[in-house]
C-alpha positions in Angstrom: 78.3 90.1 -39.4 75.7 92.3 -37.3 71.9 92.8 -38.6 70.0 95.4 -37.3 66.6 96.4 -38.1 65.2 99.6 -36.8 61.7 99.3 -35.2 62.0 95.7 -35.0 60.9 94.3 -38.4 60.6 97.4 -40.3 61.5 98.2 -43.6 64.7 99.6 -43.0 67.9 97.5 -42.5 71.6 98.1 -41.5 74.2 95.4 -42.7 77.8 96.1 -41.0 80.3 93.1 -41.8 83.8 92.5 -42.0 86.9 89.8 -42.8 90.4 89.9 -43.2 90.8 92.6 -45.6 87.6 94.2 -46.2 84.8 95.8 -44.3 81.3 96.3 -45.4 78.3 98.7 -44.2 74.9 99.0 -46.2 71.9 101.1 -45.0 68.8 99.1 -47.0 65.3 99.9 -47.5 62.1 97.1 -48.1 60.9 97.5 -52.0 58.4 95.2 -51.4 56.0 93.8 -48.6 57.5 91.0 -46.6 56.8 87.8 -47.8 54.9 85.5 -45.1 56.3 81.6 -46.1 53.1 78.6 -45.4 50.4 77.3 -46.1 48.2 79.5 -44.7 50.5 82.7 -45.7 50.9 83.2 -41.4 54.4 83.1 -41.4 54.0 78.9 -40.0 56.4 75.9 -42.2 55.7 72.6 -40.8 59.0 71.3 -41.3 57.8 67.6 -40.6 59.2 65.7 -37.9 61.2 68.5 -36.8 58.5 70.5 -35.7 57.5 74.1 -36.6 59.4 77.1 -38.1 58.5 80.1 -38.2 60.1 82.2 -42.0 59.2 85.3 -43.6 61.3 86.8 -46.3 62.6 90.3 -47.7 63.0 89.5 -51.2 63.9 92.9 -52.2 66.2 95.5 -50.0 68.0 98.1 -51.9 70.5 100.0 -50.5 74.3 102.2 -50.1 76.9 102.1 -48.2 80.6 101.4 -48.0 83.2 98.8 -49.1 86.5 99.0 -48.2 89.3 96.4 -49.5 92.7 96.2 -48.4 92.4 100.2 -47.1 90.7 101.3 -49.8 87.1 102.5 -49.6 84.7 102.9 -52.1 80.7 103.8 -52.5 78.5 100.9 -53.8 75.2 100.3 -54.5 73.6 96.8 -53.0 70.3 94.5 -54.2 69.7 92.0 -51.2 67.4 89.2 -50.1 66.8 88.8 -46.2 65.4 85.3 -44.7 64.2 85.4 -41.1 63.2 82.0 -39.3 62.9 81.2 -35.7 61.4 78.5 -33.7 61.9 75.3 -31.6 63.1 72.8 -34.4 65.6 70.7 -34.3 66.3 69.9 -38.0 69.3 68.4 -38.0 68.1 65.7 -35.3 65.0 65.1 -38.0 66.4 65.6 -41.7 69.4 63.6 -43.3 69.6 67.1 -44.5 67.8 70.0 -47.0 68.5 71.7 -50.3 66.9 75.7 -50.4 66.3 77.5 -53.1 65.7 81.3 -53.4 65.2 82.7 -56.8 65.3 86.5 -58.5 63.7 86.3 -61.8 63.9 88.7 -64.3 60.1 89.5 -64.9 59.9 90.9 -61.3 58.8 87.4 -59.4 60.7 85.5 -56.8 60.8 81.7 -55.5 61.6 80.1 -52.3 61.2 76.5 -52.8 62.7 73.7 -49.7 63.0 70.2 -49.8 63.8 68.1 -46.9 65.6 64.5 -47.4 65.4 61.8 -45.5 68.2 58.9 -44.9 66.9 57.0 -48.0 66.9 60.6 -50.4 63.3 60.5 -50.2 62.2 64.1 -50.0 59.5 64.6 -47.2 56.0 66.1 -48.0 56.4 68.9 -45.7 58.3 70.2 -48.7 57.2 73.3 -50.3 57.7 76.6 -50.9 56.1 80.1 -51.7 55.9 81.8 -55.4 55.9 85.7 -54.8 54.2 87.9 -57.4 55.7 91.0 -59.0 52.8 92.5 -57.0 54.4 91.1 -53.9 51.1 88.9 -53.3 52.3 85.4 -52.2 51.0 81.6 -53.1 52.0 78.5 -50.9 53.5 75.8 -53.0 53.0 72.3 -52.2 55.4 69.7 -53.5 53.0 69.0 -56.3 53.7 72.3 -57.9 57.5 72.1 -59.2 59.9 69.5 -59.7 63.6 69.8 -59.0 65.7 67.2 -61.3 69.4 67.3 -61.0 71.5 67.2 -63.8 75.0 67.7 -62.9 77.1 67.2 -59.4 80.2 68.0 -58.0 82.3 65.9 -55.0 84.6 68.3 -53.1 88.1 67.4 -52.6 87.9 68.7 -48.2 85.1 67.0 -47.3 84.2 64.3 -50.2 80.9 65.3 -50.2 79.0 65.4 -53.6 76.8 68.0 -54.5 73.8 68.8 -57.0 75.2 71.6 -58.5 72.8 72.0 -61.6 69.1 71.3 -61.6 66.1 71.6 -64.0 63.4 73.3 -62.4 59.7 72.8 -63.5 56.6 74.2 -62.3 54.0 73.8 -64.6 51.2 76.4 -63.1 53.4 79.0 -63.3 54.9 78.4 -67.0 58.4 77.8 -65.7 60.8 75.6 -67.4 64.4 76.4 -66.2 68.1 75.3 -65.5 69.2 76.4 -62.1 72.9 75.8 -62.2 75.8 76.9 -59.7 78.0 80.1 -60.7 80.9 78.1 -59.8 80.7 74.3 -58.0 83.2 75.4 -55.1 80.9 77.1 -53.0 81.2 74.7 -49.9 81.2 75.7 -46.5 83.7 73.1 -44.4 83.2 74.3 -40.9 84.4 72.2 -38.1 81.9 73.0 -35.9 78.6 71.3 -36.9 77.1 70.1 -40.1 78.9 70.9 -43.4 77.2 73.4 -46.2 77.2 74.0 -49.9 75.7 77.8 -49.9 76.2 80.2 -52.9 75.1 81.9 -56.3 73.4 80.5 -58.4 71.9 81.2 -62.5 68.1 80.5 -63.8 68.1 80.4 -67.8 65.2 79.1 -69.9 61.3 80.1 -69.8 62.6 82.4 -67.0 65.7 84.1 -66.3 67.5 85.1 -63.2 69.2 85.0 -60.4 69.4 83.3 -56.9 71.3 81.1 -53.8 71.2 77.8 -52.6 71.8 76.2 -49.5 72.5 72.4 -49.1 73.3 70.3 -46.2 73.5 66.3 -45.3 75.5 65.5 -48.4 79.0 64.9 -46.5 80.1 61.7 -45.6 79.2 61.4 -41.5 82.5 60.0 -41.4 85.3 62.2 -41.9 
């Protein structure tokens, strides 16, 4: 999958991707400004013991283009979210691993929330996230702000690694009580090459409705 944004960071993005039996090409446009992730809204997460990341976000890109399946090509329509970090972390030498959430409510606002675990489960302070207004305007979120309680799991038959796959999501300064749940459990990535993933689509249903995708690592057995 290529990525290329015109003017370096601009609002305009080109998505060209292809597998097996289809190929995809979107031309996408920024709706809304980019959101900065930190505490100081600079574009800086201290990501703990694994040093410093730097994250901003395009919540909202909307765009046309192409998809073509098995020969056949078609016009679409696309709604995306783009994540861009960078820096000289090495998470996976500091975390037992992470579980990131980015949300697409309904009334127009979006969440990032990340927590990173530690051997024990404990999830570090450094956690956090960024609540992004309708507006676009952003607020930092500490790990006071929200809690993230799972409620169901699921244990793959590949790797035997068991996954939260439904959570309850509460953030009390923002009037959200929510279940965030998986679309569909099977959702894992089971690379060979480095650590294993559970990344996909996920629903929000309660006090707020939407949309969003996870991304979990550290939750497969290390030996396999």
């Amino acid at each position: 999958m290529a990525i290329s944004e015109p003017g370096g960071g601009g609002p305009e993005h080109h998505l060209q991707t292809s597998g097996e039996r289809y190929e995809l090409s979107l031309d996408l446009v920024l709706t809304r400004p980019y959101a900065l992730h930190g505490p100081l809204g600079v574009c800086a997460v201290d990501m703990g013991p694994a040093g410093t990341s730097y994250f901003y976000s395009g919540t909202d890109l909307n765009g046309v283009g192409f998809l073509t399946m098995d020969g056949a090509r078609q016009a679409v329509r696309a709604s995306a979210w783009m994540d861009h970090r960078w820096g000289r972390w090495q998470s996976h030498r500091a975390f037992a691993g992470w579980d990131w959430f980015s949300l697409r409510l309904d009334d127009g606002s979006r969440v990032m929330l990340f927590d990173f675990r530690d051997e024990q489960c404990s999830v570090y302070p450094e956690s956090g996230g960024t609540w992004i207004a309708a507006d676009g305007t952003t607020q930092h979120l500490s790990g006071a702000d929200y809690a993230l309680n799972v409620l169901e799991q699921w244990t793959s038959p590949t790797t035997g690694g068991t996954y939260p796959v439904k959570w309850r999501l509460t953030m009390p300064g923002y009037g959200v009580q929510a279940t965030v749940g998986a679309t569909f459990p099977e959702q894992e990535m089971a690379i060979r090459v480095g650590p294993t993933y559970w990344q996909g689509s996920v629903a929000v249903d309660g006090t707020v409705q939407g949309v969003g995708y996870v991304e979990m690592t550290g939750y497969v057995p290390t030996a396999r």
